[in-house]
C-alpha positions in Angstrom: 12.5 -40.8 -13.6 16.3 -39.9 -13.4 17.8 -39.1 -10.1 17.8 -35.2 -11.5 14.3 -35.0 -11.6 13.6 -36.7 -8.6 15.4 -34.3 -6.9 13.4 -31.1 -8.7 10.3 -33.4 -7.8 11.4 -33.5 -4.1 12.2 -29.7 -3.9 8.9 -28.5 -5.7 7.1 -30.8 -3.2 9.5 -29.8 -0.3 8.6 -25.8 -1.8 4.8 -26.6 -1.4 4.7 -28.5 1.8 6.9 -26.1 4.3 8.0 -23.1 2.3 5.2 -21.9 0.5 2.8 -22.6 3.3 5.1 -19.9 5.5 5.2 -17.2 3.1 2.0 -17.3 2.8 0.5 -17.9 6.9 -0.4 -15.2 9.1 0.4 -16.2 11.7 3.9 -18.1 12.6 4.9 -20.8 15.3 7.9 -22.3 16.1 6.8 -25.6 14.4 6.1 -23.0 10.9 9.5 -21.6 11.4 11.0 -24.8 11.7 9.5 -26.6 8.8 10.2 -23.3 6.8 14.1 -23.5 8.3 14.0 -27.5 7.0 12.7 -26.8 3.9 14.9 -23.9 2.7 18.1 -26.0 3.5 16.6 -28.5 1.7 16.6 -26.7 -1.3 19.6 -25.3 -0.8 18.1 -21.5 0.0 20.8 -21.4 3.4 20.3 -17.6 3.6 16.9 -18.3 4.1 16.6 -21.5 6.1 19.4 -19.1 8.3 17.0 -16.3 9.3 14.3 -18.6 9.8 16.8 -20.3 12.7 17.7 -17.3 14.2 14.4 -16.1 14.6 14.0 -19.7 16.2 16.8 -19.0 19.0 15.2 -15.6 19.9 11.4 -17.5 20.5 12.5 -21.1 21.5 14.5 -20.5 24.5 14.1 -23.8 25.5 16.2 -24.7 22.6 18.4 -21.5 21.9 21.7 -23.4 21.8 20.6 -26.0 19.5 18.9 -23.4 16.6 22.5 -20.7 17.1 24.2 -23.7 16.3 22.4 -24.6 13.1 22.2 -21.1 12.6 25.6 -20.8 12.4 26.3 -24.1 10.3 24.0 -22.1 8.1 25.6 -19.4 7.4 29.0 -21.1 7.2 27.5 -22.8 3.9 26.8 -19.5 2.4 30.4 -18.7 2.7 30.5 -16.2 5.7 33.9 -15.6 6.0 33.4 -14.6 10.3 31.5 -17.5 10.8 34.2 -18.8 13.0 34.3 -15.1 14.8 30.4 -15.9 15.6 30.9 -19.0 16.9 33.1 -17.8 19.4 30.5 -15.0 20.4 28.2 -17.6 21.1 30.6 -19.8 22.6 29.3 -22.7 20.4 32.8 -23.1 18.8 34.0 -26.5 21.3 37.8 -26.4 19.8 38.4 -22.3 20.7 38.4 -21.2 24.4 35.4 -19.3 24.6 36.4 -15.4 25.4 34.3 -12.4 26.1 33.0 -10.2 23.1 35.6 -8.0 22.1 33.9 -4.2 22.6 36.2 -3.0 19.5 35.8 -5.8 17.3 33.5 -5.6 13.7 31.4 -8.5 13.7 
C-alpha cells in the first residue's frame, strides 16, 4: 500500500476508534473528549478537535492550562487571525508580558 492510503487507512481507523465513538456516546468523560480532541487533529478536523479541548479546560481543572494551550495551538492552525490576542487573555503567550483583559477590546 502507498504511503497515501496508509494514511486514509489510518484516518478511517482513527474516524472509528475515537471520533465516531463520541458522536455517537451518551454520555461524555474527559477521557471521551480527549480521544475525540486526538482524533480530530489527527485528521486534520482542528475546528473540531478545538471545541472538544476547550470543553476539556472548563471540566478538567486539574489540567486547565495544559488543554487552553492546545486549545489555542488549535485554533492557530485554522488560521485565527487573534490567536495571539487569546493567548495573551490567557496569559499562555511566554514571550508577551501578560496584561489584564482590555474591557473595550473585540476578542
Amino acid at each position: 500500500m502507498g504511503s497515501a492510503q496508509t494514511s486514509v487507512v489510518e484516518k478511517l481507523k482513527i474516524c472509528l476508534e475515537k471520533v465516531e465513538p463520541f458522536v455517537g456516546g451518551k454520555e461524555r468523560t474527559k477521557e471521551d473528549f480527549v480521544a475525540f480532541a486526538k482524533g480530530c487533529e489527527a485528521m486534520s478536523l482542528y475546528p473540531f478537535a478545538a471545541h472538544a479541548r476547550w470543553k476539556l479546560a472548563m471540566m478538567d481543572s486539574d489540567r486547565m492550562r495544559e488543554h487552553l494551550k492546545k486549545f489555542l495551538d488549535l485554533i492557530e492552525k485554522c488560521g485565527c487571525e487573534d490567536s495571539a490576542f487569546f493567548r495573551r487573555q490567557f496569559q499562555l503567550d511566554e514571550s508577551a508580558p501578560a496584561k489584564p483583559p482590555d474591557a473595550g477590546a473585540r476578542p
